[in-house]
C-alpha positions as CSV (number, residue, x, y, z in Angstrom):
1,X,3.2,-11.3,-13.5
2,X,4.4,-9.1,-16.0
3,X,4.8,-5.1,-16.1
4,X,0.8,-4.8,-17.1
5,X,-0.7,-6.1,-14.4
6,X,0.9,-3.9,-12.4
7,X,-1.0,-1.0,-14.0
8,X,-3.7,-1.9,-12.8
9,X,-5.1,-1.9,-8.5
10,X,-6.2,-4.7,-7.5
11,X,-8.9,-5.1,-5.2
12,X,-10.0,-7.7,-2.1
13,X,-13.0,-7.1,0.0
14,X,-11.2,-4.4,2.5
15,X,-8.1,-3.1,0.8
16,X,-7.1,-2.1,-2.8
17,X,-3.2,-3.1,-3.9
18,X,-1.6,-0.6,-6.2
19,X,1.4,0.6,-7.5
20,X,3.4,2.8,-5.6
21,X,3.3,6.5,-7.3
22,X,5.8,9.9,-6.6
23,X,2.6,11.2,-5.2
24,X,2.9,8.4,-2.4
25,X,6.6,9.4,-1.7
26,X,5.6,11.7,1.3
27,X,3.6,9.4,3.6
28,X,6.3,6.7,2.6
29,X,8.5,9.1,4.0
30,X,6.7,9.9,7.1
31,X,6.2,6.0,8.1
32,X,10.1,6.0,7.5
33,X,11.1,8.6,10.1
34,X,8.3,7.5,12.4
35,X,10.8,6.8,15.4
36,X,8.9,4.1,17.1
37,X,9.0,2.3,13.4
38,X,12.5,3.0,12.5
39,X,13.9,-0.4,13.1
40,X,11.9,-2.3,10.7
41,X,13.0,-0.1,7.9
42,X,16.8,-0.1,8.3
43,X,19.3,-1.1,10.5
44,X,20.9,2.3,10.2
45,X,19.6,4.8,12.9
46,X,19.9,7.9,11.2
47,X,16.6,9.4,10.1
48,X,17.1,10.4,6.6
49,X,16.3,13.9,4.6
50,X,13.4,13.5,2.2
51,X,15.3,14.2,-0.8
52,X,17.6,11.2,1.0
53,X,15.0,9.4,1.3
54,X,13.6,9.6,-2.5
55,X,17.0,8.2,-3.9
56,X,16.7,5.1,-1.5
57,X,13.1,4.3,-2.2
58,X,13.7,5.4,-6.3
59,X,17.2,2.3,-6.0
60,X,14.4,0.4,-4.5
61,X,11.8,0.3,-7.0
62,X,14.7,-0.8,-9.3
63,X,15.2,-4.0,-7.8
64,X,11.9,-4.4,-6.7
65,X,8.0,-4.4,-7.4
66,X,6.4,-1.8,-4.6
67,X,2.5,-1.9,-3.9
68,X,0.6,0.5,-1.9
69,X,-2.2,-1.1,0.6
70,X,-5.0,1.5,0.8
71,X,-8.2,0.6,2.9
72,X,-10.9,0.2,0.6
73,X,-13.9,2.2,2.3
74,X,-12.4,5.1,2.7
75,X,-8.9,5.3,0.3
76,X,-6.7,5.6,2.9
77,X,-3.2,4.4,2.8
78,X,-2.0,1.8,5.5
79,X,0.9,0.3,4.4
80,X,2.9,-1.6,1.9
81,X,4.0,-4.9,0.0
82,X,7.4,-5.2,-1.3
83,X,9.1,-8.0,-3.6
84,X,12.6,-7.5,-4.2
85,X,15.6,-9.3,-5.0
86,X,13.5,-11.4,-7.3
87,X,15.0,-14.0,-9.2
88,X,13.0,-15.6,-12.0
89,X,14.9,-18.7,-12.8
90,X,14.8,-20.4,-9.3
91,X,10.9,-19.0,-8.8
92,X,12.1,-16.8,-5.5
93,X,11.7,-13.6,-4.1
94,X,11.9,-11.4,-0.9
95,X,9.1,-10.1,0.6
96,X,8.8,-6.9,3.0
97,X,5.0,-5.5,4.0
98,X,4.4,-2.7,6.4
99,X,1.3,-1.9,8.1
100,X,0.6,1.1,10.4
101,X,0.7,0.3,13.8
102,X,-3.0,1.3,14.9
């Protein structure tokens, strides 16, 4: 998958995939600092700032591919898929997803 495709949502029946925008930054940042959530983001305790945040998440999206899951019938965000540390020549990658807790 190359950079285009990533222009562009895709859809399933019940959720949309989509790249990850700066207008996204502050709900990422609230399911960060959710304290009942805090340990699958980071085995650091502290809660970080926002602005701490934003350079974490922007190192991120360096190494990384970040898609936004929204619920289709209604928009809404609820959660995230992650690929990072990919490396092309053995076909490999790590992958993190997130889903609010209902």
């Amino acid at each position: 998958m190359d950079s285009d495709d990533l222009a562009v949502a895709k859809k399933t029946r019940r959720t949309i995939l989509r790249p990850v925008s700066r207008d996204d930054l502050p709900t990422l940042f609230e399911w960060r600092t959710d304290v009942d959530n805090l340990h699958f983001w980071s085995s650091r305790r502290r809660i970080p700032t926002f602005e701490e945040f934003v350079l974490e998440f922007e190192s991120d999206l360096q190494a990384g591919i970040t898609l936004l899951v929204l619920r289709r019938r209604d928009n809404q965000p609820i959660g995230f898929v992650q690929a990072y540390d990919l490396n092309q020549n053995d076909g490999w990658a790590h992958i993190l997803e997130y889903l609010v807790p209902e």
